[in-house]
MMTF fields as JSON, N, C-alpha, C and O atoms, coordinates in Angstrom:
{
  "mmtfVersion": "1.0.0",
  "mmtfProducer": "UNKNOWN",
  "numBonds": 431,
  "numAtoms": 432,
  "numGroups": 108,
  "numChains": 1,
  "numModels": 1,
  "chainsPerModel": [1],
  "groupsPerChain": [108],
  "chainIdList": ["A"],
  "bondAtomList": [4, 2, 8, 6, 12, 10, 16, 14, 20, 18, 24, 22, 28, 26, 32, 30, 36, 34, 40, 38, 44, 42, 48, 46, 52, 50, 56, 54, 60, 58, 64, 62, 68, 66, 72, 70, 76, 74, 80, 78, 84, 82, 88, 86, 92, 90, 96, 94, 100, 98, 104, 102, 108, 106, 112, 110, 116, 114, 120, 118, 124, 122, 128, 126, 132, 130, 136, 134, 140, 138, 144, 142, 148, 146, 152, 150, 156, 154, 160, 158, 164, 162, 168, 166, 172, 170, 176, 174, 180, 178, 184, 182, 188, 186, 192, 190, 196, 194, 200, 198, 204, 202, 208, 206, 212, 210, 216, 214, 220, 218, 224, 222, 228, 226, 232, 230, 236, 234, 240, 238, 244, 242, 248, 246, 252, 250, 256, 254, 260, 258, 264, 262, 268, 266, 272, 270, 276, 274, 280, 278, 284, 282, 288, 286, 292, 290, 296, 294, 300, 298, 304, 302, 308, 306, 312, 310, 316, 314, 320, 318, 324, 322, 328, 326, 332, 330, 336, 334, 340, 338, 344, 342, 348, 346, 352, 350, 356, 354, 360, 358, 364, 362, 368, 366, 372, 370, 376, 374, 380, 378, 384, 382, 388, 386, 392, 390, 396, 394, 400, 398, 404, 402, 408, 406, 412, 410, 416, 414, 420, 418, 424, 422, 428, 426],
  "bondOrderList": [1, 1, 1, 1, 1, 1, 1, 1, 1, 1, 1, 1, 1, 1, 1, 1, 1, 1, 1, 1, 1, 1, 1, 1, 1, 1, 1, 1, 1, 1, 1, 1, 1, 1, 1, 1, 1, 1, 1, 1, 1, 1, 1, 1, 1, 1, 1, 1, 1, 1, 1, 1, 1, 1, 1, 1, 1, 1, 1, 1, 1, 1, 1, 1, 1, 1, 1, 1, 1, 1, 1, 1, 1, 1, 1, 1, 1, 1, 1, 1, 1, 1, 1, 1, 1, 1, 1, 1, 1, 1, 1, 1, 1, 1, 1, 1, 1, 1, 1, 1, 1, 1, 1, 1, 1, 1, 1],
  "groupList": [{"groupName": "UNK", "atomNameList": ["N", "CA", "C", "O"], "elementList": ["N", "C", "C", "O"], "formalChargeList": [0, 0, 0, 0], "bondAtomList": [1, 0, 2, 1, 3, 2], "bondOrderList": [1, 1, 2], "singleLetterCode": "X", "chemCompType": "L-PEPTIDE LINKING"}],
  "groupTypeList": [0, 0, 0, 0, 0, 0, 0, 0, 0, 0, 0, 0, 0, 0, 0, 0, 0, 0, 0, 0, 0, 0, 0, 0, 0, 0, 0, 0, 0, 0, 0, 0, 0, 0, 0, 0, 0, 0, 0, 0, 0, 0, 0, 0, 0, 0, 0, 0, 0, 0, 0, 0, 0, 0, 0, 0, 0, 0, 0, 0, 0, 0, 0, 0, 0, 0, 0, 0, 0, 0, 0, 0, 0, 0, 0, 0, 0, 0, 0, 0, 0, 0, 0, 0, 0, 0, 0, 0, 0, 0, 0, 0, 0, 0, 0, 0, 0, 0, 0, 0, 0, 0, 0, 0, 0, 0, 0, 0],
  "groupIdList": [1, 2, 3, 4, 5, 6, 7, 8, 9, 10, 11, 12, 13, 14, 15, 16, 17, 18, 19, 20, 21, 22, 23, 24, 25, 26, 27, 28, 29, 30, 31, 32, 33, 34, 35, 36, 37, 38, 39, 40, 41, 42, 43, 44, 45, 46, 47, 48, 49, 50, 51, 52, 53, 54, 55, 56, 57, 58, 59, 60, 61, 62, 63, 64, 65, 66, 67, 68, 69, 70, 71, 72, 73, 74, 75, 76, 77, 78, 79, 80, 81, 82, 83, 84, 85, 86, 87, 88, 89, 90, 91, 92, 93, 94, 95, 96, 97, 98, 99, 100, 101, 102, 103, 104, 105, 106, 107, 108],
  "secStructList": [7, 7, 3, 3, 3, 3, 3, 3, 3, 7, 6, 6, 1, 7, 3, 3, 3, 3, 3, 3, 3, 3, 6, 6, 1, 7, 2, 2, 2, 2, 2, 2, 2, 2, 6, 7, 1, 7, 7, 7, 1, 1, 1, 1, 1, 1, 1, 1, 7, 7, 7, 7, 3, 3, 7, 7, 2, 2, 2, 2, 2, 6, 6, 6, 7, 7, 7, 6, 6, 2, 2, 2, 2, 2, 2, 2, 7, 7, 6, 6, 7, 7, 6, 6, 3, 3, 7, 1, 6, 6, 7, 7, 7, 7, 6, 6, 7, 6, 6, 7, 7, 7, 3, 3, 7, 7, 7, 7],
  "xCoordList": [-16.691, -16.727, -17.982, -18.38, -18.655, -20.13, -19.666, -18.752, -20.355, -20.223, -21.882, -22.889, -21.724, -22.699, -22.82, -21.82, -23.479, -23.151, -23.82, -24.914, -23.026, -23.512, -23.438, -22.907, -24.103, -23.897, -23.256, -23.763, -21.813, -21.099, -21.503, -21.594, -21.675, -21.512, -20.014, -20.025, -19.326, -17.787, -18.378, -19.574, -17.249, -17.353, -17.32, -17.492, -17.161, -17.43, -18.99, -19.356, -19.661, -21.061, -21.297, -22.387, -19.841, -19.896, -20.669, -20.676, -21.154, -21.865, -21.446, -21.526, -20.939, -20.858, -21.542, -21.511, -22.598, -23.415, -22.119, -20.907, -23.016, -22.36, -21.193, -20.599, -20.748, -19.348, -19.432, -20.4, -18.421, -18.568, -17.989, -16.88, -19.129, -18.35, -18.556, -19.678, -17.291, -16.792, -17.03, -16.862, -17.621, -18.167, -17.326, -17.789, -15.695, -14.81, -14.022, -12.972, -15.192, -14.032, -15.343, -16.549, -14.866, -15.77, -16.632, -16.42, -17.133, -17.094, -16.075, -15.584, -15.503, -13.957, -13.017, -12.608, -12.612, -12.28, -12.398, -11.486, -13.797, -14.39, -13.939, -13.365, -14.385, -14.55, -12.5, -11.907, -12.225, -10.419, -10.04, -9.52, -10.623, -10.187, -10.734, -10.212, -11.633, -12.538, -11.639, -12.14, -10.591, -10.409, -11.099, -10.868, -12.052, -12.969, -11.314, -10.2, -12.26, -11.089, -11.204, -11.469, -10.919, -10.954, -9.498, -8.674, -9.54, -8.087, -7.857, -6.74, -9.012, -8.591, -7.115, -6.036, -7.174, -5.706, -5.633, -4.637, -6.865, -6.611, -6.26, -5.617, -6.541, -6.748, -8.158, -8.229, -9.096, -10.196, -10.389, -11.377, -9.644, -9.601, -10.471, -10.252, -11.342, -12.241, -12.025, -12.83, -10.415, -10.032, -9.937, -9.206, -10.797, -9.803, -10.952, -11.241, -11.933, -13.348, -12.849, -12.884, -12.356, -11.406, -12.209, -12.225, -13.241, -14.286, -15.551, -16.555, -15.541, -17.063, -17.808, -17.385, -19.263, -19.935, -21.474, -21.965, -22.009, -24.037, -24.463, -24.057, -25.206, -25.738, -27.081, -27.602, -27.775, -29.312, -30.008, -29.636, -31.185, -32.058, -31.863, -30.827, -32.727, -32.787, -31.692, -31.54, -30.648, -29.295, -28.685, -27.861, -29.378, -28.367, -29.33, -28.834, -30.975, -31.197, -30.925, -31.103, -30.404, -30.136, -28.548, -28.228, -27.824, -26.415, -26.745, -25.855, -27.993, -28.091, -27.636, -27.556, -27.246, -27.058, -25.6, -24.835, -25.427, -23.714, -23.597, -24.472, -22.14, -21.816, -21.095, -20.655, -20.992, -20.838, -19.173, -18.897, -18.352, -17.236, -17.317, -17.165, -17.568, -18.183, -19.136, -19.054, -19.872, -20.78, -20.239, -20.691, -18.877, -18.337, -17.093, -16.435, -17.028, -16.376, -17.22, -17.027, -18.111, -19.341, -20.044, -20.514, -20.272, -20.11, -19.621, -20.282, -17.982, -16.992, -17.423, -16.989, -17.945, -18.275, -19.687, -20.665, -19.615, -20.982, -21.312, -22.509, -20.24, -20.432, -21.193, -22.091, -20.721, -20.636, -21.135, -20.558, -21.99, -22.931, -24.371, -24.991, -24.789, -26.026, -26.578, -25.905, -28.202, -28.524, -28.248, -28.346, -27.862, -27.498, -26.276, -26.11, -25.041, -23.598, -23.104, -23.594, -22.19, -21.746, -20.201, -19.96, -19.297, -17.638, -18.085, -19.228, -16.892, -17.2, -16.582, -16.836, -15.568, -14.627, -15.341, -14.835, -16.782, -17.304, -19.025, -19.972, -18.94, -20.061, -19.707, -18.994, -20.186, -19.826, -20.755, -21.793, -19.888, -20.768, -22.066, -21.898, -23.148, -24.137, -24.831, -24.792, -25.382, -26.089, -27.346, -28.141, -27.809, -28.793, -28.933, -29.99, -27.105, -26.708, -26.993, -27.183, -27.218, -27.042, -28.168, -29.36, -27.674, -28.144, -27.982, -28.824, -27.358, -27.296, -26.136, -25.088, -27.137, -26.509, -25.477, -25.502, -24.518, -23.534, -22.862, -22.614, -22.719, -22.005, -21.247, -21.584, -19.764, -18.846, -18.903, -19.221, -18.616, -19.187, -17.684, -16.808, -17.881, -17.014, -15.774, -15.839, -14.735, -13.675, -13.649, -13.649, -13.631, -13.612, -12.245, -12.153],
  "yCoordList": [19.078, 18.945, 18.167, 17.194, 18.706, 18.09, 17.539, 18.03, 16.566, 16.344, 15.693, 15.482, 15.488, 14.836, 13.722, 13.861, 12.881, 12.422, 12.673, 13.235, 12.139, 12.656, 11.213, 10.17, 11.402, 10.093, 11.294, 12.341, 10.484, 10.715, 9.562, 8.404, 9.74, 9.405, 9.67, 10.696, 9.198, 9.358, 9.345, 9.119, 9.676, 9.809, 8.704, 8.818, 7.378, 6.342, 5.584, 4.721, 6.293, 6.045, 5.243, 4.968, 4.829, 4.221, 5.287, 6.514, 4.686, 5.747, 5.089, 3.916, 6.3, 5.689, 6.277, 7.497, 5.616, 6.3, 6.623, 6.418, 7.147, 7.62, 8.337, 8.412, 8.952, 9.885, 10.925, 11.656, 10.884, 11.804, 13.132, 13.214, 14.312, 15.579, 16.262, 16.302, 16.902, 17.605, 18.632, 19.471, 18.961, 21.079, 22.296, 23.4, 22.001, 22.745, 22.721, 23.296, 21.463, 21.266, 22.045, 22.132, 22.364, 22.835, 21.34, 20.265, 21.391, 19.967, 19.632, 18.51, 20.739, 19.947, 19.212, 18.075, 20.016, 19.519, 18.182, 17.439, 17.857, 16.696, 15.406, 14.385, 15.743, 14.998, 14.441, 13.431, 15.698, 15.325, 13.795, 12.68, 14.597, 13.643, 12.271, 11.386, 12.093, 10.925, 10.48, 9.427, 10.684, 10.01, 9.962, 9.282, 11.043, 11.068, 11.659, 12.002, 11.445, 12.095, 13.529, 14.103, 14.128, 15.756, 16.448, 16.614, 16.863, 17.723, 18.69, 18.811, 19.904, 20.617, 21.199, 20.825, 22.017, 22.238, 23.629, 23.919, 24.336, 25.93, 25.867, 26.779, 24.848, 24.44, 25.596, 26.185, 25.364, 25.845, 27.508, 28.046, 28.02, 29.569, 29.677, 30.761, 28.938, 29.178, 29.541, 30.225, 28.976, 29.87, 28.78, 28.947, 27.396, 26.33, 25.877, 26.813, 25.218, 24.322, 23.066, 22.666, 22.189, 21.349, 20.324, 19.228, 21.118, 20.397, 20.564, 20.422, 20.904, 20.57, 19.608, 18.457, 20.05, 18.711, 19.142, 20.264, 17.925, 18.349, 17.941, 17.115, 18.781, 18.47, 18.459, 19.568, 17.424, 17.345, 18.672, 19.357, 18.734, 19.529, 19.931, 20.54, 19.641, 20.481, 20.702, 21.592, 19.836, 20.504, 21.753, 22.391, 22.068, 23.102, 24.175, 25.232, 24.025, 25.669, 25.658, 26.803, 24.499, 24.853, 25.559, 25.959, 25.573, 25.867, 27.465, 28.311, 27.668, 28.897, 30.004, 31.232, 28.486, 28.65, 29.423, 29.837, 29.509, 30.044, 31.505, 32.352, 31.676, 33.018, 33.884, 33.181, 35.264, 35.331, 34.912, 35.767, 34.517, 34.387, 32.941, 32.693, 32.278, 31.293, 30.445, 29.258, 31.29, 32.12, 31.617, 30.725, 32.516, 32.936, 31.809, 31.804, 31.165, 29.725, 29.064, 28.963, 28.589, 27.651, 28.114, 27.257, 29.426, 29.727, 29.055, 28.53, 29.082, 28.254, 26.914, 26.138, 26.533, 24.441, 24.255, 23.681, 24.965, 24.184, 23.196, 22.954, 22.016, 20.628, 19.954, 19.144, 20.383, 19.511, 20.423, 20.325, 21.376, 22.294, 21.86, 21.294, 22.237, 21.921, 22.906, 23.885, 22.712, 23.614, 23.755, 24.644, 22.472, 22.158, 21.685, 20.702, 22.535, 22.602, 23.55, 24.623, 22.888, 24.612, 23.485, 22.294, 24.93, 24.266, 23.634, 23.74, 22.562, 21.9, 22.631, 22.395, 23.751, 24.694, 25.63, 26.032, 26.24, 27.181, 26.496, 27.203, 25.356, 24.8, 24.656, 23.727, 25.509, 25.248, 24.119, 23.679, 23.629, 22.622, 23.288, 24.367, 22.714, 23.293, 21.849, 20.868, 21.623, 20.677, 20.556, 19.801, 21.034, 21.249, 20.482, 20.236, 20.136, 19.128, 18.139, 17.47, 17.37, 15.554, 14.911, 15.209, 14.267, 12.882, 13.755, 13.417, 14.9, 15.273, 14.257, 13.687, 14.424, 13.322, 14.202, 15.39, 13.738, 14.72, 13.501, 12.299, 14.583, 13.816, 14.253, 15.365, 13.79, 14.4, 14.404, 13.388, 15.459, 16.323, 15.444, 15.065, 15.289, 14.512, 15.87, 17.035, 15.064, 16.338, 16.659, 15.951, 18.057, 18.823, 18.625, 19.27],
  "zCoordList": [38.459, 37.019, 36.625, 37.266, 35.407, 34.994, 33.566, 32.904, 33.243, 32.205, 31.53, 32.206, 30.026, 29.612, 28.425, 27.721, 28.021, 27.044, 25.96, 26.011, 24.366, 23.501, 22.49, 22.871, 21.099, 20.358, 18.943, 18.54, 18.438, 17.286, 16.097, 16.504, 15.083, 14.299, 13.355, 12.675, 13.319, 12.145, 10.877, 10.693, 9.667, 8.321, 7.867, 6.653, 8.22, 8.267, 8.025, 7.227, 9.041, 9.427, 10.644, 11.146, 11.141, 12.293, 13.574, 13.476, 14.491, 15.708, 17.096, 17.462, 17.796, 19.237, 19.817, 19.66, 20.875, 21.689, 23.019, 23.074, 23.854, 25.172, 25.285, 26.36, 24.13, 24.324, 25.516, 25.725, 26.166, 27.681, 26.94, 26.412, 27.022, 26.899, 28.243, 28.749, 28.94, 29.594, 29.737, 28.852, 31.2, 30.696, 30.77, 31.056, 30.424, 30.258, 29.053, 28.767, 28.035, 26.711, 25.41, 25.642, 24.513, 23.16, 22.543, 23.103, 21.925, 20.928, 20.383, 20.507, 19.553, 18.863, 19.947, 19.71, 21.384, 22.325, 22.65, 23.011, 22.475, 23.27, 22.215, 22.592, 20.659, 19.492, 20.012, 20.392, 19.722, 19.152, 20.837, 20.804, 21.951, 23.123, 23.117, 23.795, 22.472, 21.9, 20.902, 20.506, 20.269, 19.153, 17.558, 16.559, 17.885, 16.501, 15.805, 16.198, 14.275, 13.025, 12.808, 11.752, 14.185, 13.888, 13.912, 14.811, 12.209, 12.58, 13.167, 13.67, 13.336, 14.41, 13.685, 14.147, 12.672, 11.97, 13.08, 13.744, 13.083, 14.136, 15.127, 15.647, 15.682, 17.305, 18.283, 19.362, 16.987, 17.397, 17.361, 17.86, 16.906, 16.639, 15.308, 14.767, 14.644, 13.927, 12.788, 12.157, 12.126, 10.963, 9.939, 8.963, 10.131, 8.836, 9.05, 9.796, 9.055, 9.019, 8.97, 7.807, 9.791, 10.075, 10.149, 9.587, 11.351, 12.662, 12.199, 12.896, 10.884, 10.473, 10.963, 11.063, 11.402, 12.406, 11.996, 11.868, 11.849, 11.229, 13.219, 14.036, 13.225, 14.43, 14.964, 15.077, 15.327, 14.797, 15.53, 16.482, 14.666, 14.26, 15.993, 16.261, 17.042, 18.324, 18.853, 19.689, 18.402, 19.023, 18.728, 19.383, 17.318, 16.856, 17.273, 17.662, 17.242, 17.898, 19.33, 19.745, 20.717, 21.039, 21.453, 22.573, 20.404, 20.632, 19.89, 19.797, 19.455, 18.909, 17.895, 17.907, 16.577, 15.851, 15.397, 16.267, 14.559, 14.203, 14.293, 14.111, 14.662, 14.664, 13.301, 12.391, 13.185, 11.836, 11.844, 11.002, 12.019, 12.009, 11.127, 9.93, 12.073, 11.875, 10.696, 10.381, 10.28, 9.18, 7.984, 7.265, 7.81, 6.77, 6.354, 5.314, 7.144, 7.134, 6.445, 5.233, 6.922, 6.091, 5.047, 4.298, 4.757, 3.427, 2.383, 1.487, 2.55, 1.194, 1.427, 0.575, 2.069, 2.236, 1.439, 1.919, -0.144, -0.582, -0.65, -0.493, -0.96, -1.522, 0.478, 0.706, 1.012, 2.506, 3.249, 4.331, 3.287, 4.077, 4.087, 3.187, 5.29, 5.538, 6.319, 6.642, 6.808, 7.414, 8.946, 9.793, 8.893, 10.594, 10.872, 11.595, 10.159, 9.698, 11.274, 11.626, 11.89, 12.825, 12.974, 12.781, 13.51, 13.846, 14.693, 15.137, 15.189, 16.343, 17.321, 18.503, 16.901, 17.693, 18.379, 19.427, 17.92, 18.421, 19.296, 19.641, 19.401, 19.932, 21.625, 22.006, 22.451, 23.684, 24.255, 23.761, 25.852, 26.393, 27.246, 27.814, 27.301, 27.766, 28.548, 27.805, 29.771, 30.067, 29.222, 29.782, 28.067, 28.071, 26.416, 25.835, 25.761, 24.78, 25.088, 24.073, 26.288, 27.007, 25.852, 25.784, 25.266, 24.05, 23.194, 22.361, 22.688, 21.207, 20.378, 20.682, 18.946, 17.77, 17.218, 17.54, 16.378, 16.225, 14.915, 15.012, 13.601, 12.962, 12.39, 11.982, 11.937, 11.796, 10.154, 9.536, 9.599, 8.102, 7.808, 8.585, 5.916, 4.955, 4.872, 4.481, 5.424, 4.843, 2.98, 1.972, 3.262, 2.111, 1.094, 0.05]
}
């Protein structure tokens, strides 16, 4: 098992560096096992924007940006969308995340 770490920021503005993500869990996975405030209402089936997460600028081209499913979720989130908006449900682990910033979007 590989893992890597990452730094969260909460809706708070509080930030923890060194969160261990796991290379068998999603981000929402990782966030919810961390204790972040992710509801996770789908349980990651991509149907409720629960796990809204901004994720800095090189992280998100490398997670390669959103899928249209995905898409069309973040669509309805005008007030709390950004350009670097993706689920945390559909962000897989990649070694290639290790120090990505990650902040968890204002529930809607």
């Amino acid at each position: 098992m590989s893992s890597i770490q990452i730094n969260v920021t909460d809706r708070d503005g509080a930030r923890t560096e060194g969160v261990e993500w796991k290379d068998y869990e999603t981000l929402m996975e990782c966030l919810t096992r961390n204790k972040f405030p992710i509801l996770a209402t789908c349980g990651g089936n991509a149907s409720c924007s629960t796990c809204h997460s901004y994720l800095d600028q090189e992280t998100f081209v490398k997670t390669g940006g959103t899928n249209e499913e995905e898409e069309d979720l973040l669509e309805m989130l005008d007030d709390t969308r950004h350009d670097n908006s993706r689920l945390a449900c559909q962000v897989e682990w990649s070694e290639s995340l290790d120090g990505a910033e990650i902040e968890i979007a204002p529930e809607w």
